[in-house]
ZAMARGU-4260 file (C-alpha; in steps of 0.2 Angstrom, whole numbers, plus 5000, padded with zeros to 4 digits):
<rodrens>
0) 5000/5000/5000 | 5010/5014/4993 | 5011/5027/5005 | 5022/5044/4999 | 5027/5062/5006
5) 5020/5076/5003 | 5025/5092/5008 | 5031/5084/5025 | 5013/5072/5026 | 5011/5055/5024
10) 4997/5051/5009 | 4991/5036/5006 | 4990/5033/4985 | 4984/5020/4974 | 4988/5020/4956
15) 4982/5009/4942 | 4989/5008/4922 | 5005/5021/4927 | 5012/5019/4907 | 4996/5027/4900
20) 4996/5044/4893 | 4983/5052/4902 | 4980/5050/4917 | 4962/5052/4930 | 4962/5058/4949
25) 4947/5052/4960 | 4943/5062/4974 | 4932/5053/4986 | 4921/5061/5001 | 4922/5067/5016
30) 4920/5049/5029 | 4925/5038/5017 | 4942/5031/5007 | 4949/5026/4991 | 4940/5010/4993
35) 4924/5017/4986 | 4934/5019/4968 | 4947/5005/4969 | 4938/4989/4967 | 4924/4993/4953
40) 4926/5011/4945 | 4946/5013/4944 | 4948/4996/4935 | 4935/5002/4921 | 4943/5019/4920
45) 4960/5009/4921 | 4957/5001/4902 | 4961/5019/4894 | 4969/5029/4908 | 4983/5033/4923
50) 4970/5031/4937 | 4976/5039/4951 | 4966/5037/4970 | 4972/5045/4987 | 4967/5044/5005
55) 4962/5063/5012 | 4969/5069/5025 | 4963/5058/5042 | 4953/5046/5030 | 4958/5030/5027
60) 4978/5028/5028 | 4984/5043/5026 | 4989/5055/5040 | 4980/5062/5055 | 4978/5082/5053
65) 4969/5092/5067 | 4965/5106/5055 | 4964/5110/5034 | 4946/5104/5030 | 4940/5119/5020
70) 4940/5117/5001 | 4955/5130/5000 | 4966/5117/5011 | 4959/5101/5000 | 4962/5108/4986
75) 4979/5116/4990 | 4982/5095/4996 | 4976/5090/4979 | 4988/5101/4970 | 5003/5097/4980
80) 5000/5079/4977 | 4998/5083/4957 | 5015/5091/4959 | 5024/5077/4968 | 5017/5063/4956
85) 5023/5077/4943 | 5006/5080/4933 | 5004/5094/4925 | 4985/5093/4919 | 4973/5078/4923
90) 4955/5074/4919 | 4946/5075/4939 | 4933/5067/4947 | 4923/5068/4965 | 4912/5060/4971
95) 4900/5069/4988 | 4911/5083/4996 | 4925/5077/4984 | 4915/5084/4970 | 4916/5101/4979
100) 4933/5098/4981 | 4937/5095/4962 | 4925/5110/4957 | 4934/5122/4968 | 4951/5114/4962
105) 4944/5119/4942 | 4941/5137/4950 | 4955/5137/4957 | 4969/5132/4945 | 4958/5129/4929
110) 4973/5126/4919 | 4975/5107/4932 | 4959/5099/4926 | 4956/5094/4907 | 4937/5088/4910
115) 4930/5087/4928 | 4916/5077/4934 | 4904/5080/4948 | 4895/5064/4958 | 4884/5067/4970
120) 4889/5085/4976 | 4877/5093/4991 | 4874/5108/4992 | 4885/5114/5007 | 4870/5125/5014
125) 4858/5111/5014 | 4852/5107/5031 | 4852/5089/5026 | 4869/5089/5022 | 4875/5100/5037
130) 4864/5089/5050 | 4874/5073/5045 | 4889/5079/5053 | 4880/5079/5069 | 4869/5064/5070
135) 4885/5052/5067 | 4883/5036/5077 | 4891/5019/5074 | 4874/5017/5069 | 4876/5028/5055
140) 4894/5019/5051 | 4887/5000/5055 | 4874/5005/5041 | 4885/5010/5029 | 4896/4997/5030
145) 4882/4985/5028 | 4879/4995/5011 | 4892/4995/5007 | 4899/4974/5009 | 4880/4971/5001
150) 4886/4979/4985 | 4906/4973/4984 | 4901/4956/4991 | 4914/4960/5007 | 4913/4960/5022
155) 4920/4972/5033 | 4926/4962/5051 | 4923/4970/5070 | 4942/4972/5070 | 4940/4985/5055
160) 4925/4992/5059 | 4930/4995/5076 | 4945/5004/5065 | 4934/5015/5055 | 4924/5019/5070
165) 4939/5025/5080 | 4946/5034/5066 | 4928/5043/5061 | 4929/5051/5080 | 4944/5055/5077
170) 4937/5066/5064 | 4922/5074/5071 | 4928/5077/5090 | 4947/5079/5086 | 4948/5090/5072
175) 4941/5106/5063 | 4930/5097/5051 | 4915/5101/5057 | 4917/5120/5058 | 4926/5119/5042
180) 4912/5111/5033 | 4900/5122/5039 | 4910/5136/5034 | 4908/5132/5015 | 4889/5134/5016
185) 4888/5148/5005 | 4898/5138/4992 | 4886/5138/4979 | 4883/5157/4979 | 4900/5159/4974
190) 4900/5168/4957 | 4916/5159/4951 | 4905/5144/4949 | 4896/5150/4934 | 4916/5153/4928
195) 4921/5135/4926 | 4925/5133/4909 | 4928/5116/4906 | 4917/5102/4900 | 4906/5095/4918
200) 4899/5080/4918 | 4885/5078/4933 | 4880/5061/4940 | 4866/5060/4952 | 4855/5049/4958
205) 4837/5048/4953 | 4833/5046/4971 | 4845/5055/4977 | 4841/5071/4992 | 4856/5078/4982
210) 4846/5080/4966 | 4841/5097/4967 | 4860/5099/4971 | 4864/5094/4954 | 4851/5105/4945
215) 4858/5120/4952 | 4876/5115/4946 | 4868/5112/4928 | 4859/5126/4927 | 4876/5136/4933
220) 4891/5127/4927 | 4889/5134/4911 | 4898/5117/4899 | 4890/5105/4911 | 4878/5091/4906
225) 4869/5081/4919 | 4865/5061/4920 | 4853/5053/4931 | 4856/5034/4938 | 4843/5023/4948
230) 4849/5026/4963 | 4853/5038/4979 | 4868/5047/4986 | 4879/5031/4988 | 4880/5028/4967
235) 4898/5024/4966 | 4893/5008/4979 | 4875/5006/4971 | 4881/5007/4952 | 4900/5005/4951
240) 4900/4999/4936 | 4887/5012/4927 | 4894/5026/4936 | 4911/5021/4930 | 4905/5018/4911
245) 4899/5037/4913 | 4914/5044/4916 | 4926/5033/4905 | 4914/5038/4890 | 4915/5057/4896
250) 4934/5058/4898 | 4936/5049/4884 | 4927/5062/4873 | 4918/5059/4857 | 4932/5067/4848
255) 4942/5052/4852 | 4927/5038/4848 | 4925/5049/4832 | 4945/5048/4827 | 4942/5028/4829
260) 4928/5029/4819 | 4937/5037/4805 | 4951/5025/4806 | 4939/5010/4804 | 4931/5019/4789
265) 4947/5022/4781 | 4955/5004/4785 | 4939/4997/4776 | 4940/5010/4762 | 4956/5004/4760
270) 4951/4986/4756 | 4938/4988/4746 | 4951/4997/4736 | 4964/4985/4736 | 4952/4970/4730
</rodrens>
C-alpha cells in the first residue's frame, strides 16, 4: 500500500495503468476512502487511463491532521499531490464533498483539470447535508458498511469496523472538520462557479436528496451536462459499474470515439480498394 510524502505528510495513494498517457484523479468524500473507487470504478477507467486514488487527510491511511478541512486546504492537498506525482493537467473526478473539492480545484487552477466530473455533490447549505455531521453514530457507520459489503460482496470484520469507527471520532471530535464544513455553506453562491470553463459531467442519483443539488450545478456550470442513475447518494457503491461507464465515456470524449471511427472507415476504404 504505497504510502508517499507530501510536503512533509504521509498520503496514502493508489495507482492503476502508470504507462498510459493520460492520466484520471478520483477524489472521494468526506468519511469515506479510496476504497469506494478502487475495486469497481478505477479498473474500468483503468482500460484507457493513469488512474490515480488517494486517502484525504485523516481518512483511510493517510495522516491524522487536526485542521485544513476547507475546500482551499483540500484543494491546496490535491495540487501538491499533482505536483509530487509530477502532473501537469489531469481529467478530475469527485464523488460527495470530493466533488466540491474537484469544482473548487477547476476554480481554482483551471489550467490542472482537462474535464471534471461532479458525483453526488450537496449543496454545502443544505440542512440535510450540514445535520449529517451531527447525528453520526456507529449506527450511522454500521449501516453503511452494511451497504456497502451488500454491494462489493465484502465484508468488513469487527476488528475494522472498530478501526473505521475510531478513526471517524477521530474526525468529528478531534479536528476542525465540522466548523470547516459548515464554513463552505455559502459555496454555491459563489459567482466563480458560473466561471468553470471546462466540459462538467453531473451524476446523480434519481433518488438521490442531492438531486436538486445537481440541477443547480447544471443550470450554473455553464459546459455542464447532467445524468441521472437509479439510485441515491451512495451511486459509486450502488452502480460502480454504470457510474464508472459514465465517466470513462466522458473523459474519453467523442472526439476520440470519432478519430476511431474514422480510422475503421478508412482501414475498410482501404480494402475495398485493394480488392
Amino acid at each position: 500500500m504505497p504510502v508517499i510524502q507530501v510536503k512533509n505528510k504521509s498520503v496514502h495513494i493508489q495507482e492503476l495503468n502508470k504507462g498510459a498517457r493520460e492520466t484520471v484523479v478520483l477524489v472521494h468524500g468526506m468519511f469515506s476512502n479510496l476504497s469506494v473507487y478502487y475495486f469497481n470504478i478505477a479498473p474500468v477507467l483503468a482500460q484507457s487511463f493513469h488512474v490515480v486514488m488517494y486517502d484525504m487527510k485523516s481518512h483511510g491511511m493517510s495522516e491524522r491532521c487536526e485542521y485544513g478541512y476547507d475546500l482551499l486546504s483540500m484543494t491546496d492537498d490535491l495540487r501538491d499531490l499533482l505536483d509530487a506525482l509530477h502532473l501537469k493537467s489531469v481529467y478530475l473526478a469527485g464523488y460527495s464533498y470530493g466533488g466540491l473539492v474537484a469544482m473548487k480545484m477547476a476554480m481554482r487552477y483551471p489550467s490542472r483539470v482537462k474535464k471534471l466530473a461532479v458525483i453526488e455533490a450537496p449543496d454545502p447549505s443544505d440542512n440535510e447535508t450540514l445535520s449529517i455531521i451531527d447525528i453520526y453514530s456507529k449506527e450511522f457507520l454500521v449501516d453503511y458498511i452494511n451497504n456497502y459489503t451488500d454491494t462489493t460482496r465484502m465484508r468488513m470484520g469487527k476488528r475494522q469496523l472498530d478501526k473505521n469507527h475510531r478513526m471517524y471520532e477521530y474526525l468529528f471530535y478531534e479536528t476542525s472538520i465540522k466548523e470547516d464544513m459548515h464554513n463552505e455553506r455559502f459555496f454555491f453562491a459563489d459567482d466563480a462557479i458560473g466561471n468553470i470553463a471546462h466540459d462538467t459531467l453531473l451524476i446523480y442519483g434519481k433518488s438521490s436528496n442531492c438531486l436538486p443539488s445537481g440541477r443547480k450545478l447544471y443550470h450554473t456550470v455553464p459546459r455542464s451536462k447532467m445524468t441521472l442513475i437509479e439510485g441515491d447518494h451512495n451511486l459509486p457503491i450502488q452502480q460502480p459499474l454504470e457510474t464508472a461507464n459514465k465517466l470513462k465515456d466522458f473523459f474519453v470524449g467523442w472526439q476520440v470515439k470519432f478519430k476511431q471511427i474514422n480510422h475503421k472507415l478508412w482501414q475498410a476504404l482501404r480494402l475495398s480498394y485493394h480488392h
